[in-house]
C-alpha positions in Angstrom: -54.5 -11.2 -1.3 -56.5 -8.7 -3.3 -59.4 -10.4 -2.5 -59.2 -10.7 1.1 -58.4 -6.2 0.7 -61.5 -6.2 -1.1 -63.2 -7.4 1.7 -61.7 -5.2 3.8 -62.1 -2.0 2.0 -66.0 -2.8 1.5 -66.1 -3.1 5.6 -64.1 0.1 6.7 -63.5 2.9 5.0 -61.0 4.4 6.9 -58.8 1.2 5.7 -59.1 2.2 2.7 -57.3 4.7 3.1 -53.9 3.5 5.0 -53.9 0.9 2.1 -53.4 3.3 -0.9 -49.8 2.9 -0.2 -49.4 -1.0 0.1 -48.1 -1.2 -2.6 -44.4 -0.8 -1.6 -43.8 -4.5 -1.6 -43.9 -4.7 -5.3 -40.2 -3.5 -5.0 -39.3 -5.9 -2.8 -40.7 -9.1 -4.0 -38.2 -12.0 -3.4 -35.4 -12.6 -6.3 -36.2 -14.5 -9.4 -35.2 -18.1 -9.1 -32.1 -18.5 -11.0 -30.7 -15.1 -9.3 -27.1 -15.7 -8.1 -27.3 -16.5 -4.6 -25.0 -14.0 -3.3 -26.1 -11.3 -4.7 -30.1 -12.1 -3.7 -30.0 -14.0 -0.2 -29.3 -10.7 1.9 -31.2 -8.4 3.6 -32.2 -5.2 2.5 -30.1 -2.0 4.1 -31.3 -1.0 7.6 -32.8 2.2 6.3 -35.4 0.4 4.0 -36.4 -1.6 6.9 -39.2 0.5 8.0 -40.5 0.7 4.1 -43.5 -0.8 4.7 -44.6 1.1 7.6 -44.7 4.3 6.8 -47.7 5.9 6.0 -48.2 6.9 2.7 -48.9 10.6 1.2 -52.9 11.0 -0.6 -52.4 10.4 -4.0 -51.5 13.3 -5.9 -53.5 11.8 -9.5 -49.8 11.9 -10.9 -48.0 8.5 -11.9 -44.3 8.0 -11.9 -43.5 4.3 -13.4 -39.9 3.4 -12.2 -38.3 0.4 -14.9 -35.1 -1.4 -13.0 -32.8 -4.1 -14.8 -32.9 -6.7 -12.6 -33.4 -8.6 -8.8 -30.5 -10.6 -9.0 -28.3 -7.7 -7.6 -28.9 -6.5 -4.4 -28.5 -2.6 -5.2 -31.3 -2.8 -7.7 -33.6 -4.1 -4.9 -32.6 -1.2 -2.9 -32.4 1.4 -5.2 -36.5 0.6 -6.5 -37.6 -0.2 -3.0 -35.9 3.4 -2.2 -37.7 5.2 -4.8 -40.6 3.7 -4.3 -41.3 4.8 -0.7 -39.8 8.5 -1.6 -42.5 8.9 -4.0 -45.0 7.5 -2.2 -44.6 9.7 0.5 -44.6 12.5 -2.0 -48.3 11.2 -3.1 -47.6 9.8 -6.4 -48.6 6.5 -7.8 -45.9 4.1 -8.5 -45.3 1.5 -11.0 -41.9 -0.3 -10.1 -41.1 -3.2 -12.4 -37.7 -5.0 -12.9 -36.8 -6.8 -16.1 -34.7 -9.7 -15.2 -31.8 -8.4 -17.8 -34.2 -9.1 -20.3 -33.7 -6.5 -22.8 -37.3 -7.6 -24.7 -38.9 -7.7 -21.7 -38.0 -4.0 -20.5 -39.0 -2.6 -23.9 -42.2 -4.3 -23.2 -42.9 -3.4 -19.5 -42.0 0.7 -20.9 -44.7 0.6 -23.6 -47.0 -0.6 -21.4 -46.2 1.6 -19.2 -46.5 4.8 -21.4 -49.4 2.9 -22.4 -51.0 3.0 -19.1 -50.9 7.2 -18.7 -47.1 6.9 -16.6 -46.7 10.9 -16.2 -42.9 10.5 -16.2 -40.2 7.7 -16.6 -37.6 6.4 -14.6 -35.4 3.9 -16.8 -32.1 2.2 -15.3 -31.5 0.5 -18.7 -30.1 -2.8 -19.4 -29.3 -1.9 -22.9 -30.1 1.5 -23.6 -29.3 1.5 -27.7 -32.5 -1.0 -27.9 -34.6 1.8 -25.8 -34.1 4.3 -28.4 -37.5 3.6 -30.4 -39.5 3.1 -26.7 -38.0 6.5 -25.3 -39.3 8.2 -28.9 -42.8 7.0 -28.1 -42.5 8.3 -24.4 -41.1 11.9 -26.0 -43.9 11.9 -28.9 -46.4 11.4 -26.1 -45.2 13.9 -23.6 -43.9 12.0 -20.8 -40.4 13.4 -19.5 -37.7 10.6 -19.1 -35.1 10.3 -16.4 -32.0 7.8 -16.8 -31.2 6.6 -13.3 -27.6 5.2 -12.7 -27.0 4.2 -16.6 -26.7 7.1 -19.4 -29.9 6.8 -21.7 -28.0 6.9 -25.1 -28.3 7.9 -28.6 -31.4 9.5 -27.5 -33.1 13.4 -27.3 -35.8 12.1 -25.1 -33.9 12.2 -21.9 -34.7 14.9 -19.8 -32.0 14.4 -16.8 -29.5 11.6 -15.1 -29.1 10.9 -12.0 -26.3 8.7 -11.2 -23.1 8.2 -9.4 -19.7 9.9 -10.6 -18.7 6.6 -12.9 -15.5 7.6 -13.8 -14.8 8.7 -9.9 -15.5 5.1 -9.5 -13.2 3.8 -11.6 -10.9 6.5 -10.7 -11.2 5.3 -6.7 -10.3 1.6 -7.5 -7.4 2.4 -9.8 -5.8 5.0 -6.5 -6.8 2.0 -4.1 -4.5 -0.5 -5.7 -1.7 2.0 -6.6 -1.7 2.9 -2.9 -2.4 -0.9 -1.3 -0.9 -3.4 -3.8 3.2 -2.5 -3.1 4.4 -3.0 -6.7 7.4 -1.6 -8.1 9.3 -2.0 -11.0 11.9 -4.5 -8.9 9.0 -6.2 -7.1 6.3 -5.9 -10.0 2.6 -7.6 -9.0 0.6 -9.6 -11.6 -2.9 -7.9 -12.5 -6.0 -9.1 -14.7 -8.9 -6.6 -14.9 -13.1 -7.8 -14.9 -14.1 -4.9 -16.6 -18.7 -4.3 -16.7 -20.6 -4.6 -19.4 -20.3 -2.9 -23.2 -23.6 -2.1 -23.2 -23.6 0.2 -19.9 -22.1 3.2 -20.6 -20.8 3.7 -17.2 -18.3 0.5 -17.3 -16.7 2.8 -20.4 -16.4 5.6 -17.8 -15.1 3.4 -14.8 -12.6 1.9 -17.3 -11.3 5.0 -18.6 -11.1 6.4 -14.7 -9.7 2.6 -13.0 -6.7 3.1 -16.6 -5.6 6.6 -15.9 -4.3 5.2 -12.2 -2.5 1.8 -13.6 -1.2 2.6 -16.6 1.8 4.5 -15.3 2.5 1.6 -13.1 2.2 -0.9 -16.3 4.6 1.2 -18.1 7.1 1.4 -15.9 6.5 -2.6 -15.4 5.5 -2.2 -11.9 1.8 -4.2 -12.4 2.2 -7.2 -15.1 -1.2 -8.3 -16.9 0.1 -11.8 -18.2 -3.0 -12.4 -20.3 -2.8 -8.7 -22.2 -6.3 -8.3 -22.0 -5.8 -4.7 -20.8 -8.2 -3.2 -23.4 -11.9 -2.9 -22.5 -13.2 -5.2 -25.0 -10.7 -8.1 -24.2 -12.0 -7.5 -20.4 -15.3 -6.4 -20.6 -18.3 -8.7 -18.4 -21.8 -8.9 -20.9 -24.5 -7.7 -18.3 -22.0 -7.4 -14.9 -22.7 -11.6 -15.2 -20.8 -13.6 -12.2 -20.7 -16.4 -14.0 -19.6 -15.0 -17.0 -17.1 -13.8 -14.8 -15.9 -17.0 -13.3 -15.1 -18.7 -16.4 -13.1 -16.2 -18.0 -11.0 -15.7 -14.7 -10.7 -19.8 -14.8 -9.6 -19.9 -18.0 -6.9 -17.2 -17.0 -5.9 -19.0 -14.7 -5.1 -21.8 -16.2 -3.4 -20.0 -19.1 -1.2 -17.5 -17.5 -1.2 -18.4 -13.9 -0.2 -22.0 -13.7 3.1 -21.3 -12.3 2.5 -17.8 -11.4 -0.2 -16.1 -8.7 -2.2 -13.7 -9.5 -1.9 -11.0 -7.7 -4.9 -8.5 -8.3 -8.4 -9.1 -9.6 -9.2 -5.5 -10.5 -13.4 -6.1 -10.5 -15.7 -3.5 -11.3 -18.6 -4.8 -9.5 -19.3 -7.2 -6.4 -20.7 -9.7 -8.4 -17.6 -9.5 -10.7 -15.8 -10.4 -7.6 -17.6 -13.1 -6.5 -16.8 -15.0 -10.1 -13.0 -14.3 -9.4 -13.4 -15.5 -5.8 -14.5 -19.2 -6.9 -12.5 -19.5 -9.7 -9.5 -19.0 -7.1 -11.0 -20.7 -4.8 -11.5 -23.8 -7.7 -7.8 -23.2 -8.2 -7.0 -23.9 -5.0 -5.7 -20.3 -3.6 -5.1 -20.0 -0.2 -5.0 -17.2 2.5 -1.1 -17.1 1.9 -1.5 -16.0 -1.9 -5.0 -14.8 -1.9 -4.7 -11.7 -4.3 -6.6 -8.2 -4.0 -9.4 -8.0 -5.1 -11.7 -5.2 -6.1 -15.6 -4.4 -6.4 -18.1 -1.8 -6.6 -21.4 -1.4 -4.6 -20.4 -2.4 -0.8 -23.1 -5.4 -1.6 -24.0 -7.0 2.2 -22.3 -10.3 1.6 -19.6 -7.9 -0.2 -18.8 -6.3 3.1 -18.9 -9.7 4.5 -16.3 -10.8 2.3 -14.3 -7.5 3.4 -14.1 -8.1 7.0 -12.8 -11.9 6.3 -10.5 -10.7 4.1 -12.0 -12.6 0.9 -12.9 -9.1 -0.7 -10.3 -6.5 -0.3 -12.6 -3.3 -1.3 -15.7 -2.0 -2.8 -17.2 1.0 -3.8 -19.9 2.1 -1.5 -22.7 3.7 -2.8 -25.3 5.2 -1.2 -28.5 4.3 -3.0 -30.3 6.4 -0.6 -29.4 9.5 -1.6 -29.1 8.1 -5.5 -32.9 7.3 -5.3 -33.5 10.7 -3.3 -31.9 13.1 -6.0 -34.0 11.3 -8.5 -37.3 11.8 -6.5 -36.0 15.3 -6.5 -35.4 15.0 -10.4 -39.4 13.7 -10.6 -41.0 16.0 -8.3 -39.6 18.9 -9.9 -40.5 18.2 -13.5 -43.2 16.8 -12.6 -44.3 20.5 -10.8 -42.3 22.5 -13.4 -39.5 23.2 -11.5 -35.6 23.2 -12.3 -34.0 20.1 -10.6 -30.9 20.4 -8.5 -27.8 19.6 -11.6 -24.2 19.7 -10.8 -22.9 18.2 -14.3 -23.5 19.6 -17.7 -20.4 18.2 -19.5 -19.7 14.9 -18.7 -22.8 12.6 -20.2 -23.0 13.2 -23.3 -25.0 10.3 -25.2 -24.5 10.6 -28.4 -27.5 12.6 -29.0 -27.1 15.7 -26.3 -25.8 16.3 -23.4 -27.8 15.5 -20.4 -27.8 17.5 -17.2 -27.0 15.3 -14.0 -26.2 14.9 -11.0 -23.8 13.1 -9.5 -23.2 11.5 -6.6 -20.1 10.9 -4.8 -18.7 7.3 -4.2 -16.9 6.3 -1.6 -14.0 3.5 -1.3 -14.3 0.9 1.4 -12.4 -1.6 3.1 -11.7 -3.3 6.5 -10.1 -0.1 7.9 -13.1 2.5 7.4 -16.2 -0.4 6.8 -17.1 0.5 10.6 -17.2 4.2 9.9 -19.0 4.3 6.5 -21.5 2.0 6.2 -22.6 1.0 9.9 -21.8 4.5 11.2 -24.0 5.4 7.6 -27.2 3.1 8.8 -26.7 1.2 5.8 -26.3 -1.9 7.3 -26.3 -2.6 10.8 -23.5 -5.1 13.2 -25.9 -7.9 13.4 -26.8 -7.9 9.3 -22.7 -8.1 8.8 -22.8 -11.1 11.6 -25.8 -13.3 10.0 
């Protein structure tokens, strides 16, 4: 391919020109093979489907090199393909790579990128405690860091944190099944929670939120958790895995729920949910005592589970306006400018507190999926139909 450009470029200058941007499609390459298959065989959003087509700002000299976790989950596709174009447009140089929740291979792709002369960082870390020596080297050399949906921690070099409000999250799915599920203390519902990951600071914060709603209904012995995993490292998902996932809601099943249903899979995260759903689905679960069942993102085949009733609600999030307050973030320490912050307390990492902004999520389900996310542009009638 970069051949056949060559060719071009040395025939037509003008070409030259409309091609500075082409690089886009980096962010969208196609899933690495052993990605899960729901969370990688969708199409992107209907807002990134004009990506490629848009025409990009001259180059500005400046280089913003943008490190993402992974392509096996959908939101990470569009969440770099979304940055991507924004700073395009804005005439910077991008370097977008994704690590394939390798944490080796992150630490690699950052050095090289500081390496390279990146003029700022964007990390969304997959274990941010083994960034700490990388992010010193990106500090010692001048190049301003910006955490992107996960809290750099243990670390001074963060400049700022974009993200989405992660305990607002976990608050949101704790109020949705306190106001959906029906329990009571005479009519109590069984629940088993499929927490994120340890290493992600935001599954902490979504935890802490989803417990403040629940736990007065687990007192009063209105939600029942057979299995008594209720505290975050009994429940806790390494690395947000679906399969991880699956197996420990199979064995729960098996060792709590053979003569009992389960009622609610409290998931923090589509993928999460798609674990639960087979393992039900293995133990042979039916519409009549399918349970509720949770998730975070509003994934496409997510919302595709919601309007069949597999899925009972996700969070949606926007990662349109998450990857435009971050290009705001970039572009105005990259010019010397204040970025827009509306959180100073809440993200403290260990090492400082880091100025943020967050944005605001937004539960969804089959009554309000119409109105949110097609009424949004996120996805459009026929992408739900496919």
């Amino acid at each position: 391919m970069k051949k056949k450009l060559l060719s071009v470029l040395m025939s037509a200058a003008v070409v030259a020109s409309l091609l500075a941007g082409c690089g886009a499609a980096a962010g969208t390459a196609a899933p690495a093979a052993d990605a899960a298959p729901a969370a990688t065989e969708e199409a992107a959003p209907a807002a990134d489907a004009a990506a490629d087509t848009a025409a990009p700002a001259a180059s500005n000299g400046k280089k913003v090199a943008v490190a993402m976790p992974t392509q096996s989950s959908e939101r990470w596709m569009h969440d770099g393909a979304n940055m991507k174009e924004q700073l395009e447009a804005l005439g910077y140089e991008v370097d977008l790579q994704y690590a394939e929740d390798d944490v080796q291979a992150q630490v690699s792709q950052i050095e090289n990128m500081i390496a390279a002369g990146a003029n700022c960082l964007v990390i969304a870390a997959i274990d941010s405690d083994a960034l700490v020596n990388v992010e010193a080297q990106a500090k010692d050399a001048g190049i301003p860091v910006i955490a992107y949906d996960r809290l750099l921690m243990n670390t001074d070099a963060v400049s700022y944190y974009a993200t989405f409000d992660n305990k607002g999250v976990g608050t949101k799915i704790g109020e949705y099944i306190v106001q959906h599920c029906g329990a009571t203390p005479d009519a109590p519902k069984t629940i088993e929670l499929f927490m994120g990951s340890p290493d992600d600071n935001n599954a902490h914060m979504l935890y802490a939120g989803l417990m403040e709603q629940i736990q007065p209904l687990l007192d009063d012995g209105s939600l029942v958790c057979k299995s008594g995993q209720l505290a975050f490292d009994d429940n806790n998902t390494l690395r947000w895995d679906q399969q991880t996932a699956m197996k420990r809601c199979e064995d729960l099943l098996t060792r709590y729920y053979a003569d009992e249903d389960l009622d609610i899979c409290a998931c923090a995260y589509d993928g999460l949910s798609y674990g639960c759903m087979s393992a039900l689905e293995g133990a042979g679960y039916t519409e009549a005592n399918w349970p509720m069942i949770t998730g975070q993102d509003a994934e496409l085949m997510a919302t595709k589970h919601i309007i069949s009733g597999k899925q009972t609600m996700s969070i949606y999030k926007d990662t349109r306006l998450l990857a435009s307050k971050c290009v705001t973030m970039v572009q105005a320490v990259l010019e010397g400018a204040e970025p827009e912050i509306n959180d100073t307390e809440q993200y403290n990492n260990g090492k400082i507190v880091v100025p943020s902004y967050l944005c605001e999520p937004v539960p969804v389900d089959k009554d309000n999926y119409k109105e949110v996310i097609i009424g949004g542009g996120y996805y459009t009638e026929e992408q739900l139909a496919e």
